[in-house]
PyMOL CGO cylinders between C-alpha atoms (Angstrom):
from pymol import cmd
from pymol.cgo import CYLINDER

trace = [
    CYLINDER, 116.37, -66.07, 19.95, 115.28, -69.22, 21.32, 0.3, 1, 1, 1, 1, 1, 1,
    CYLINDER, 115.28, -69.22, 21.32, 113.94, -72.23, 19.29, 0.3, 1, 1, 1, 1, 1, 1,
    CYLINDER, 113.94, -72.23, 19.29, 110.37, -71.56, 21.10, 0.3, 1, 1, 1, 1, 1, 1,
    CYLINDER, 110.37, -71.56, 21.10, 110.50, -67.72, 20.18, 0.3, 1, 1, 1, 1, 1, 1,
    CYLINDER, 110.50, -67.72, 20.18, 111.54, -68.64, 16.80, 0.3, 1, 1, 1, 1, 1, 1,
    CYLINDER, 111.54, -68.64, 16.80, 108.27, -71.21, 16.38, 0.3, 1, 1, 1, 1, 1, 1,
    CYLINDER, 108.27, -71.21, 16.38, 106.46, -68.25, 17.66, 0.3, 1, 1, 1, 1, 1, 1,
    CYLINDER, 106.46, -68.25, 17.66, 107.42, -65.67, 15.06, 0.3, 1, 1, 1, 1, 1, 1,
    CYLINDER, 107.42, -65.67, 15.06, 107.49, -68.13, 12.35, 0.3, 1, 1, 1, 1, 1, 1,
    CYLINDER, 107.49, -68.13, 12.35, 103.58, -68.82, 13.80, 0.3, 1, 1, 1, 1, 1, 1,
    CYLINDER, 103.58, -68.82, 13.80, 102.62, -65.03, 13.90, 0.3, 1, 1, 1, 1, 1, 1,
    CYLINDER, 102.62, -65.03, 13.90, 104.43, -64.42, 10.87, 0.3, 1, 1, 1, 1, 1, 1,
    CYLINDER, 104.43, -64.42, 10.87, 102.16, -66.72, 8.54, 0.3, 1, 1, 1, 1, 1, 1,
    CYLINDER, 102.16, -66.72, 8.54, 99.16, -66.29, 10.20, 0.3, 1, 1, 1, 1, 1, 1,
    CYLINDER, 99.16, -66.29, 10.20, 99.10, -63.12, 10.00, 0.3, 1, 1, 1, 1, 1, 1,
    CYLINDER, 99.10, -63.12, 10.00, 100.48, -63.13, 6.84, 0.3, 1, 1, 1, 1, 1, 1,
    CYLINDER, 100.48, -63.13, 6.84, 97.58, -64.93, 5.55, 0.3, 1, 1, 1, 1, 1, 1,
    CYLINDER, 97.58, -64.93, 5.55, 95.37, -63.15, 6.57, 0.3, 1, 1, 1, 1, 1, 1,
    CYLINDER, 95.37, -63.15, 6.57, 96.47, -59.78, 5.73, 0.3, 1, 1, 1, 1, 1, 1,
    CYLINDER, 96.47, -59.78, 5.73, 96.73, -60.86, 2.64, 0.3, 1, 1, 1, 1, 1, 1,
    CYLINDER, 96.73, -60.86, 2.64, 93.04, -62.71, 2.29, 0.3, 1, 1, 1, 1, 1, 1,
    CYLINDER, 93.04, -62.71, 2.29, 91.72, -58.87, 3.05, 0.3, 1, 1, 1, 1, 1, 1,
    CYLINDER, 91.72, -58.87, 3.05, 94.09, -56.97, 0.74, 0.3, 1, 1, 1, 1, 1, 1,
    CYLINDER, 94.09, -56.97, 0.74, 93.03, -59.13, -2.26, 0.3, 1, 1, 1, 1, 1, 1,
    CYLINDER, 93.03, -59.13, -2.26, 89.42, -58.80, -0.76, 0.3, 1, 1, 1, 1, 1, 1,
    CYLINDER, 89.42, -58.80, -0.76, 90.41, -54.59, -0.96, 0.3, 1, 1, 1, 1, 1, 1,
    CYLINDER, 90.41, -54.59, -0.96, 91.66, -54.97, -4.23, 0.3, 1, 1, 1, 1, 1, 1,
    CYLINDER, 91.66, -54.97, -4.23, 89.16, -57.32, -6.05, 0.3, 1, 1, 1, 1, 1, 1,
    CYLINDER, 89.16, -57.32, -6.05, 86.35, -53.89, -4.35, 0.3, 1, 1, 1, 1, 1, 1,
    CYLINDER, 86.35, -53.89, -4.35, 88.50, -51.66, -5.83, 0.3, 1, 1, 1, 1, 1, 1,
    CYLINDER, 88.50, -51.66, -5.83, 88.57, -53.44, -9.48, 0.3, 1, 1, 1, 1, 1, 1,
    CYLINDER, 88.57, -53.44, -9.48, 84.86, -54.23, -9.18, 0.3, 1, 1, 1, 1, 1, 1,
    CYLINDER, 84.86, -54.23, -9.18, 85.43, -57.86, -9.49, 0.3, 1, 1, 1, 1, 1, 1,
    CYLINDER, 85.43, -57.86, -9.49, 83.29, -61.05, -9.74, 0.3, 1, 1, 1, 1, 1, 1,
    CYLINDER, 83.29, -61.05, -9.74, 81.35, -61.15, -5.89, 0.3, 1, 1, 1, 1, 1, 1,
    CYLINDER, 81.35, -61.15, -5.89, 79.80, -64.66, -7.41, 0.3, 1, 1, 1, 1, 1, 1,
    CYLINDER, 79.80, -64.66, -7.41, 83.00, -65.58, -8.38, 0.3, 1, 1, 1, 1, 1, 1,
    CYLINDER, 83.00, -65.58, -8.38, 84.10, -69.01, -5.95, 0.3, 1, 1, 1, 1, 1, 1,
    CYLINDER, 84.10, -69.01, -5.95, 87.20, -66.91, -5.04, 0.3, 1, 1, 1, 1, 1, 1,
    CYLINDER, 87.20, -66.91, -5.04, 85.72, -64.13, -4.66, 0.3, 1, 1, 1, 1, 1, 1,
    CYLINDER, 85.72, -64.13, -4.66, 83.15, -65.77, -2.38, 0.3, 1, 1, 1, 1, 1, 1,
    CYLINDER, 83.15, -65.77, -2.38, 85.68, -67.64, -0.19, 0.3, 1, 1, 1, 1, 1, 1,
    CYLINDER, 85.68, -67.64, -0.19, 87.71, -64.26, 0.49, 0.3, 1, 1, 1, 1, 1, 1,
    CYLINDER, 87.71, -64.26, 0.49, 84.66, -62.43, 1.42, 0.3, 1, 1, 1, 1, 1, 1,
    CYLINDER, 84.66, -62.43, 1.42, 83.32, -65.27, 3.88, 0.3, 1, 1, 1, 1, 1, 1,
    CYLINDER, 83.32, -65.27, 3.88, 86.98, -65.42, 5.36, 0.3, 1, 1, 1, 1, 1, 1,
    CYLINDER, 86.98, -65.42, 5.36, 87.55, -61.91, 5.84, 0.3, 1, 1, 1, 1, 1, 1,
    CYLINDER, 87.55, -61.91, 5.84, 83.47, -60.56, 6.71, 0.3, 1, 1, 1, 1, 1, 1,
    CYLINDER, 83.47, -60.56, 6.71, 84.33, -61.03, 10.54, 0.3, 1, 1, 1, 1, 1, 1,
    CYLINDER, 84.33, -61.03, 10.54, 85.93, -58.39, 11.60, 0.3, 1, 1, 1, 1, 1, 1,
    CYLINDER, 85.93, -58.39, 11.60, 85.27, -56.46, 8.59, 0.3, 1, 1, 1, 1, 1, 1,
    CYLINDER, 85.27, -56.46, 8.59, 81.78, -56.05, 9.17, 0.3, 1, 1, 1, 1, 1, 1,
    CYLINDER, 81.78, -56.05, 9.17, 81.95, -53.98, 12.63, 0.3, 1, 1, 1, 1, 1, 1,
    CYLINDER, 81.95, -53.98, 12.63, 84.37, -51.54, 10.94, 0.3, 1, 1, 1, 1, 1, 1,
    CYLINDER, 84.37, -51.54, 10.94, 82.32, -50.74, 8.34, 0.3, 1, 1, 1, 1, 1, 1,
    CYLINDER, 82.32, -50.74, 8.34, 79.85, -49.64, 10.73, 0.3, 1, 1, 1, 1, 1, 1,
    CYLINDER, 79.85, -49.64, 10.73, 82.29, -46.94, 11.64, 0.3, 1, 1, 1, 1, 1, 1,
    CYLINDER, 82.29, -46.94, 11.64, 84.26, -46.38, 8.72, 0.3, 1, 1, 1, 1, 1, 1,
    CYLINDER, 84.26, -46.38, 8.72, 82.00, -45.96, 5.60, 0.3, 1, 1, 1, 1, 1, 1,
    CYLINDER, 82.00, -45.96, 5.60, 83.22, -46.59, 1.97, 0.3, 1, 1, 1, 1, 1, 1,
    CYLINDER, 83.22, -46.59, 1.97, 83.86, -43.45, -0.28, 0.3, 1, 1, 1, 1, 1, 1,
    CYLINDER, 83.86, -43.45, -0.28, 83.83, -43.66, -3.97, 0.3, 1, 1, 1, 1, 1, 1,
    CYLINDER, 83.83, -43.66, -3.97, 84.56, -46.85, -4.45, 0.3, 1, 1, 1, 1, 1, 1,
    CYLINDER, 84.56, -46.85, -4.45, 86.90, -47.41, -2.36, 0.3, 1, 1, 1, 1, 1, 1,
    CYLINDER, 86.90, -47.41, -2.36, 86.44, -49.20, 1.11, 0.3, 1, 1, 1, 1, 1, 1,
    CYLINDER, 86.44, -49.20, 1.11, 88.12, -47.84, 4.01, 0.3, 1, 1, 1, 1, 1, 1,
    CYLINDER, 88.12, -47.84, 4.01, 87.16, -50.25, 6.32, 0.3, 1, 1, 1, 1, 1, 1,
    CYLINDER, 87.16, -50.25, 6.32, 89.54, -52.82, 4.76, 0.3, 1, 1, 1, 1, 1, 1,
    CYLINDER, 89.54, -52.82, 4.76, 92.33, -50.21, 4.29, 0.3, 1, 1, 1, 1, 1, 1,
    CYLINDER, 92.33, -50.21, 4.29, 92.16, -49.59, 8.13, 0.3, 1, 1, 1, 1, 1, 1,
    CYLINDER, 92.16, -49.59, 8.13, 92.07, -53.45, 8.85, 0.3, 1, 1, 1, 1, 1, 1,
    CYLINDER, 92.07, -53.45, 8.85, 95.23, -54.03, 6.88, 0.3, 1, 1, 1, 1, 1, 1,
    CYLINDER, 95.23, -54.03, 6.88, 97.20, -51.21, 8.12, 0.3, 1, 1, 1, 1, 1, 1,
    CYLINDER, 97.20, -51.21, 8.12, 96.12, -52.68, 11.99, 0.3, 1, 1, 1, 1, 1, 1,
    CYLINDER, 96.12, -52.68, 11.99, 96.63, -55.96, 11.57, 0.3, 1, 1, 1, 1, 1, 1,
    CYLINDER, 96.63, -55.96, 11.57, 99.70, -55.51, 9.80, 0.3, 1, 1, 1, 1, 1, 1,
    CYLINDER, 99.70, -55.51, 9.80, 100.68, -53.22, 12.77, 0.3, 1, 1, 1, 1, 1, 1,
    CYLINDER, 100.68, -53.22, 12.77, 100.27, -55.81, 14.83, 0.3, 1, 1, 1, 1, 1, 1,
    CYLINDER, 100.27, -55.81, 14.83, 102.02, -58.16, 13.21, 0.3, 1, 1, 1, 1, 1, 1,
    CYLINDER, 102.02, -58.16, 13.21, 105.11, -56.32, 12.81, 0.3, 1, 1, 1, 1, 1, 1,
    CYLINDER, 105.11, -56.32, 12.81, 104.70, -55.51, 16.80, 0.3, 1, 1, 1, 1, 1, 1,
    CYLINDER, 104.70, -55.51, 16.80, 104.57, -58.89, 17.79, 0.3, 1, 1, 1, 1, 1, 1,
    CYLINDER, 104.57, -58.89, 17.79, 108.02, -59.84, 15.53, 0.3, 1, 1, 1, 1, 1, 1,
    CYLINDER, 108.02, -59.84, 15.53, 109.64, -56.82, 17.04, 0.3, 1, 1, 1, 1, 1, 1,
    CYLINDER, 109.64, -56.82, 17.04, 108.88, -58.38, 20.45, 0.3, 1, 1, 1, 1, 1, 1,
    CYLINDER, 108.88, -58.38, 20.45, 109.65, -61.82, 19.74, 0.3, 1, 1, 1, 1, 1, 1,
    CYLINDER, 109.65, -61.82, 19.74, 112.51, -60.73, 18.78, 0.3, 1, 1, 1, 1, 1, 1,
    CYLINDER, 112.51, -60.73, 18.78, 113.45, -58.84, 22.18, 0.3, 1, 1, 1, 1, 1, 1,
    CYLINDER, 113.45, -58.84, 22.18, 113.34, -55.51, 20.96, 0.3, 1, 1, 1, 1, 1, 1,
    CYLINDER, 113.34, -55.51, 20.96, 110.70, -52.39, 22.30, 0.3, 1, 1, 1, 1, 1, 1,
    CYLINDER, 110.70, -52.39, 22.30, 109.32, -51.05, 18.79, 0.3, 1, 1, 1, 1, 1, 1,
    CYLINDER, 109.32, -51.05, 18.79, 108.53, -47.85, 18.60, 0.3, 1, 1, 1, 1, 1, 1,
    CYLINDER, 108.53, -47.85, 18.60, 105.00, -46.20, 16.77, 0.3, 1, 1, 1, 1, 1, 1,
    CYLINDER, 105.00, -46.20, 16.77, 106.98, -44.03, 13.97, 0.3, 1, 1, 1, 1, 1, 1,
    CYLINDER, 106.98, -44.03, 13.97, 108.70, -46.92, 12.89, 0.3, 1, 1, 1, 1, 1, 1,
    CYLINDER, 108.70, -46.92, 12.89, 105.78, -49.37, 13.13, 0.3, 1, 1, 1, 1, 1, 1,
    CYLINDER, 105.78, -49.37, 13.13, 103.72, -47.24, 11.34, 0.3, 1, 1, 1, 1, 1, 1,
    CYLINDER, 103.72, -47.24, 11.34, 106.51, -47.00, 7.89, 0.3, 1, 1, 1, 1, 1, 1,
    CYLINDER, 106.51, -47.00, 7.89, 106.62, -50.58, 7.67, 0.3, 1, 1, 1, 1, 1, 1,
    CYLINDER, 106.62, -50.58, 7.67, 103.53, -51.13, 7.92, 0.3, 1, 1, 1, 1, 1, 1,
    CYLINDER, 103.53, -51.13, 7.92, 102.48, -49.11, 5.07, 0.3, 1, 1, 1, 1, 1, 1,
    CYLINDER, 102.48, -49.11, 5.07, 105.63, -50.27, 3.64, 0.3, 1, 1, 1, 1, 1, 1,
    CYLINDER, 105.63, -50.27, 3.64, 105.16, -53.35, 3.64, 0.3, 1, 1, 1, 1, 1, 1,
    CYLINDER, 105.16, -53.35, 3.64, 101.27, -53.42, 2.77, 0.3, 1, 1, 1, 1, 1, 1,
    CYLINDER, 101.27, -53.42, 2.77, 102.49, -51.47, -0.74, 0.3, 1, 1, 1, 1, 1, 1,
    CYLINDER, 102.49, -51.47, -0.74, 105.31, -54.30, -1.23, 0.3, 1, 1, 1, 1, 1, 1,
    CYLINDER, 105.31, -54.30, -1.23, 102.74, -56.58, -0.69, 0.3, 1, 1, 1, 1, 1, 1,
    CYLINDER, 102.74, -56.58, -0.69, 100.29, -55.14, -3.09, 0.3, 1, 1, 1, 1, 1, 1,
    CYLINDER, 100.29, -55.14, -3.09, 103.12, -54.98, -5.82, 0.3, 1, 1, 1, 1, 1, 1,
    CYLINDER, 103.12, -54.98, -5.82, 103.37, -58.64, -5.07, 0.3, 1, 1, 1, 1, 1, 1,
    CYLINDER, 103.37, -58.64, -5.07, 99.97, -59.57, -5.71, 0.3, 1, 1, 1, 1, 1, 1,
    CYLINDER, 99.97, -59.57, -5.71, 99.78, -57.46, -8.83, 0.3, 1, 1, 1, 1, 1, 1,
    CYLINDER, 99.78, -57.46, -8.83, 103.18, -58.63, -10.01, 0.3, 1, 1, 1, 1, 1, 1,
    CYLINDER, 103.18, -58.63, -10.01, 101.99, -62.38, -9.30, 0.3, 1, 1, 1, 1, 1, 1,
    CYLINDER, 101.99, -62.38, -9.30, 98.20, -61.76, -11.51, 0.3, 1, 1, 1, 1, 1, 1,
    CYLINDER, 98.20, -61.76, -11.51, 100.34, -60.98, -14.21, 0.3, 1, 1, 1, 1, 1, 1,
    CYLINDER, 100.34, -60.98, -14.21, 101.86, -63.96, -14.46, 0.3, 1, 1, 1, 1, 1, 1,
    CYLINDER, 101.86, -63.96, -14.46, 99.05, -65.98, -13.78, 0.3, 1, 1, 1, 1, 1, 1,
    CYLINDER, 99.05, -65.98, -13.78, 97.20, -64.20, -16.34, 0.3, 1, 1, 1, 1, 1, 1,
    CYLINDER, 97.20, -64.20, -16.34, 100.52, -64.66, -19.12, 0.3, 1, 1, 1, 1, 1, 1,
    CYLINDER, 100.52, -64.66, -19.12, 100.87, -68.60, -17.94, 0.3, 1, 1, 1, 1, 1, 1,
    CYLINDER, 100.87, -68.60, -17.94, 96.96, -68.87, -18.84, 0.3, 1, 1, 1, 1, 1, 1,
    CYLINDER, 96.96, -68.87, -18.84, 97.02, -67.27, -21.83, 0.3, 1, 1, 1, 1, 1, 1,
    CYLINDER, 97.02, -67.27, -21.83, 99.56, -70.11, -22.79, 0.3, 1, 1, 1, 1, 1, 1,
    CYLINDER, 99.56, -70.11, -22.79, 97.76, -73.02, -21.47, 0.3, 1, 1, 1, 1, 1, 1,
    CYLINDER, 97.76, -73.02, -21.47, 94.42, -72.32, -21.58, 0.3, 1, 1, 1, 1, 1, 1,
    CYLINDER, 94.42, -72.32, -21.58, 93.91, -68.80, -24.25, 0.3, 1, 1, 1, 1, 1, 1,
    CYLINDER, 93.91, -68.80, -24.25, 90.58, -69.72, -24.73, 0.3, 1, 1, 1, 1, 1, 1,
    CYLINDER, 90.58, -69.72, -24.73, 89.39, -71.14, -21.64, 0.3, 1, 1, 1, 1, 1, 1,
    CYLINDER, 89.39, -71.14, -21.64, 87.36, -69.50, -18.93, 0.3, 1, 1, 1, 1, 1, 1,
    CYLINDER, 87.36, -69.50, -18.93, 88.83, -70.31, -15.11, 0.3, 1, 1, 1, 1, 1, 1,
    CYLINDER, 88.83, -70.31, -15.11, 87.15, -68.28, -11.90, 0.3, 1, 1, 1, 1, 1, 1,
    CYLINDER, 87.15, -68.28, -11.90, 91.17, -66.97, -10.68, 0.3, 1, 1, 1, 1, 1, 1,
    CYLINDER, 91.17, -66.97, -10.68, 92.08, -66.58, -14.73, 0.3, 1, 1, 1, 1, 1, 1,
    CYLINDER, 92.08, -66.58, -14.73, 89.19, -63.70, -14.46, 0.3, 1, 1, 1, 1, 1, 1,
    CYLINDER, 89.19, -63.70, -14.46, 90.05, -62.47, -10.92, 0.3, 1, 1, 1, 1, 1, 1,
    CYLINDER, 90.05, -62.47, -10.92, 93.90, -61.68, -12.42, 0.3, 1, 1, 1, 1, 1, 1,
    CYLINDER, 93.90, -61.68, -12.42, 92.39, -60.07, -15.31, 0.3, 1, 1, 1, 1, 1, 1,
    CYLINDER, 92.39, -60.07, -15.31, 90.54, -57.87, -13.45, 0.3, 1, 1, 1, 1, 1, 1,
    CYLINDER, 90.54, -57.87, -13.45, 93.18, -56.70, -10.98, 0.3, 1, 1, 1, 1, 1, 1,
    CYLINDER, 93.18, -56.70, -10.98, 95.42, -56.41, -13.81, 0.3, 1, 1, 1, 1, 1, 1,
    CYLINDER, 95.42, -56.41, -13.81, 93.82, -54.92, -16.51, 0.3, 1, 1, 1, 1, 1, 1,
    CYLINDER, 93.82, -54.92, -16.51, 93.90, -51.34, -15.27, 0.3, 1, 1, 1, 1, 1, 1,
    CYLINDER, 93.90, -51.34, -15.27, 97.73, -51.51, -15.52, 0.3, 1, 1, 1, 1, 1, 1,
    CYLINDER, 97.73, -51.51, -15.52, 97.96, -53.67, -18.82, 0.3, 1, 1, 1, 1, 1, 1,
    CYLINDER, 97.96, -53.67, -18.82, 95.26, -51.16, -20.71, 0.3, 1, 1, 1, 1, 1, 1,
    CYLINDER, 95.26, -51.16, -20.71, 97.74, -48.31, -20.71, 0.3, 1, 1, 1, 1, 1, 1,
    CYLINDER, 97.74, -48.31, -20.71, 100.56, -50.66, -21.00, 0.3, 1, 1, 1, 1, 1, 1,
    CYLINDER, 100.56, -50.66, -21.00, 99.29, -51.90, -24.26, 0.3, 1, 1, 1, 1, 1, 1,
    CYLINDER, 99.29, -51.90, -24.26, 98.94, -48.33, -25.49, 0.3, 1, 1, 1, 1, 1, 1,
    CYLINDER, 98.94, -48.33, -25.49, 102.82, -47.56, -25.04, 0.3, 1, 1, 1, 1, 1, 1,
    CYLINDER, 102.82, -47.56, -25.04, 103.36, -50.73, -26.10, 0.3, 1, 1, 1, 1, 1, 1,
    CYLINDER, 103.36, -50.73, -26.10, 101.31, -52.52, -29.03, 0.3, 1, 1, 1, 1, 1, 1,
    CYLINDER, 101.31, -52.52, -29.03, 101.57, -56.20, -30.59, 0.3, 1, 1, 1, 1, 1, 1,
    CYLINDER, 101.57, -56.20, -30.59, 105.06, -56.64, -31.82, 0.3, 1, 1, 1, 1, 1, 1,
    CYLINDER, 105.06, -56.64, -31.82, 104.62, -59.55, -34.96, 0.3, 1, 1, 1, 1, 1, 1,
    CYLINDER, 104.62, -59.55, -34.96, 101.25, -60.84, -32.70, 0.3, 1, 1, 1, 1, 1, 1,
    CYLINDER, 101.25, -60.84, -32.70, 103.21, -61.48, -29.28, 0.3, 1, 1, 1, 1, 1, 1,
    CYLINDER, 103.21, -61.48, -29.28, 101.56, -58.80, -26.08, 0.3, 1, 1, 1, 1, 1, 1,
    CYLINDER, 101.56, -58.80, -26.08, 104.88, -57.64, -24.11, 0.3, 1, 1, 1, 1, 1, 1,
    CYLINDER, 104.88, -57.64, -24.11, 102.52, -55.37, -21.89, 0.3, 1, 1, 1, 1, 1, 1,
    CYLINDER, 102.52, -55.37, -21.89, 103.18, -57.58, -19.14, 0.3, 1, 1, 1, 1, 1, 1,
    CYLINDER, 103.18, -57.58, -19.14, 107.02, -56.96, -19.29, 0.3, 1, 1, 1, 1, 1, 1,
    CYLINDER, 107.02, -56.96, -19.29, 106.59, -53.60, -19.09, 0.3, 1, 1, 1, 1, 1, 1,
    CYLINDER, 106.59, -53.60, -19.09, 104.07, -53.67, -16.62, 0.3, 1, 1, 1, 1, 1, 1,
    CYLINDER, 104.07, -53.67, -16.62, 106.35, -55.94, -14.41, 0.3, 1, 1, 1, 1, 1, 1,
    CYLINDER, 106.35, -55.94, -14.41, 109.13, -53.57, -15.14, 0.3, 1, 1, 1, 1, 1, 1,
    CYLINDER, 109.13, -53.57, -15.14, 107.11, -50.34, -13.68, 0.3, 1, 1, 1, 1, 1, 1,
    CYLINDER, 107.11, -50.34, -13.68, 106.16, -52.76, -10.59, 0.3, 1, 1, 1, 1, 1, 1,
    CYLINDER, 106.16, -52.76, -10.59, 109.89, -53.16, -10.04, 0.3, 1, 1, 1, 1, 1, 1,
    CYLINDER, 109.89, -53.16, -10.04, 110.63, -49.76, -10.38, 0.3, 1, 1, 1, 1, 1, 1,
    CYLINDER, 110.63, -49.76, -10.38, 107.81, -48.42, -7.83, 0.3, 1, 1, 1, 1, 1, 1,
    CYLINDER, 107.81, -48.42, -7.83, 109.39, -51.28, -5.23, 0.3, 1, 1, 1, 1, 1, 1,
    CYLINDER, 109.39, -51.28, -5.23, 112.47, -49.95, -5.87, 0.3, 1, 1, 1, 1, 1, 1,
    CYLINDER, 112.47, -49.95, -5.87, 111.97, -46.40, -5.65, 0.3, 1, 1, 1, 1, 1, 1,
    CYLINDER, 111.97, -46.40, -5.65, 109.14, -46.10, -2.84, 0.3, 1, 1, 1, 1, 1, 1,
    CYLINDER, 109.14, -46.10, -2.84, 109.30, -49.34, -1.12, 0.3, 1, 1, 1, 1, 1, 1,
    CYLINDER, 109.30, -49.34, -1.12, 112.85, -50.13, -0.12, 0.3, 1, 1, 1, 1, 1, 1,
    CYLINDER, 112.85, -50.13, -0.12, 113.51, -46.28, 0.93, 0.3, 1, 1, 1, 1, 1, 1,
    CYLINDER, 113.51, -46.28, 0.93, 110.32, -46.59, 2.90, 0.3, 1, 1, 1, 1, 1, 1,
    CYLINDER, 110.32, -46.59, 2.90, 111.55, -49.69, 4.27, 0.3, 1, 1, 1, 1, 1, 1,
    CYLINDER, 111.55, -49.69, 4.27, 115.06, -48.24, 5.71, 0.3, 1, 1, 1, 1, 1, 1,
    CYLINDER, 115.06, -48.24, 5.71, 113.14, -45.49, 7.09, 0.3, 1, 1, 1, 1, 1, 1,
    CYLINDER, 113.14, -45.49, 7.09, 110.76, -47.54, 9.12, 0.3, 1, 1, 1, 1, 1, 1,
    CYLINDER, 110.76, -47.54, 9.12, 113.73, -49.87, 10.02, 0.3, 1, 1, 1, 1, 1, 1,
    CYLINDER, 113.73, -49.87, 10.02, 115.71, -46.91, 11.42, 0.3, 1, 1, 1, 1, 1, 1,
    CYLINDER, 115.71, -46.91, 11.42, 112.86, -45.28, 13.20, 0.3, 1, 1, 1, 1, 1, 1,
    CYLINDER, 112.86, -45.28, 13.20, 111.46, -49.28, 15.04, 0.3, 1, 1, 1, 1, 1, 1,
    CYLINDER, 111.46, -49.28, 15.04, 113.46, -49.44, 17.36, 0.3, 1, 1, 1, 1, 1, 1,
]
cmd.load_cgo(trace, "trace")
C-alpha cells in the first residue's frame, strides 16, 4: 500500500468513523429517551439531521425505536468498510461486507456503552453531587444495564460494583458475538 493510499484510508477511516458514530449515539440517546435540550444532545442531532431527515420520510420509527438511523449506520458503515477493502486493493464481496458491518456497529455500541460507564464511575468520584449535560447523557444510556446490575449485585460496605459487572457482561457479549461475527465477515470479504 502506498503512502497516498495509506493517507486515504487513514482519511476515510476517521471520517467515517466519526460520523457513524455521531448517529449511533444519536440512535442510542432515541432509544434511552434522553435529554433533546441537552447541549449534547442538541449538537448530535444538528450534526446528524442531514441525511437523516430524507430517510425518515421512507423509513418510519416503530415503538420507539428509529429505523431510519439503524439503516444509516448499517450504510454508511457499509461504505466505509468498502472503501478500506478497496484502498487496500482487494474486490470485497456483499456477504462479507454485510457481517462486519453489523459486526462492527455492535462492537461499536459495546464501546460506547462500555465508555458511559466509566464516565459515569469517574463522575461519581469527582463530581457525586454535581450536575454536568454528558454526566446525564451516560446515565441515561447506562442505566438500563446498571438497574438490573444493581439487583444481582447490591452495595457491598457502601461501594456500587454494578459497573464491574456490567463491564464484565459487555466483555463477554464482544467476546462471544462480536469476534466470531468478525472472523465470519473476514472470511466471507474477500
Amino acid at each position: 500500500m502506498s503512502y497516498l493510499s495509506q493517507a486515504l484510508a487513514f482519511l476515510v477511516d476517521t471520517l467515517f468513523g466519526m460520523y457513524i458514530l455521531l448517529v449511533l449515539l444519536r440512535f442510542l440517546l432515541q432509544l434511552t429517551h434522553a435529554d433533546f435540550y441537552n447541549p449534547f444532545s442538541q449538537f448530535i442531532v444538528r450534526v446528524t439531521n442531514g441525511p437523516l431527515m430524507p430517510l425518515r420520510r421512507l423509513i418510519p420509527g416503530f415503538y420507539g425505536i428509529d429505523f431510519a438511523s439503524a439503516v444509516l449506520l448499517i450504510m454508511l458503515e457499509a461504505v466505509r468498510i468498502t472503501l478500506m477493502t478497496l484502498l487496500g486493493d482487494q474486490t470485497p464481496r456483499f456477504a462479507g461486507i454485510l457481517i462486519l458491518s453489523f459486526a462492527d456497529l455492535i462492537q461499536l455500541i459495546l464501546y460506547v456503552l462500555i465508555g458511559a460507564v466509566f464516565v459515569r464511575v469517574l463522575m461519581s468520584w469527582v463530581s457525586p453531587y454535581g450536575d454536568h449535560p454528558f454526566t446525564d447523557l451516560a446515565a441515561h444510556l447506562t442505566e438500563p444495564f446498571m438497574r438490573p446490575a444493581r439487583r444481582l449485585l447490591p452495595l457491598i460496605s457502601g461501594i456500587d460494583l454494578s459497573p464491574v459487572l456490567v463491564v464484565i457482561g459487555l466483555e463477554l457479549v464482544a467476546i462471544l458475538v462480536v469476534h466470531p461475527l468478525h472472523h465470519l465477515g473476514r472470511v466471507l470479504l474477500t
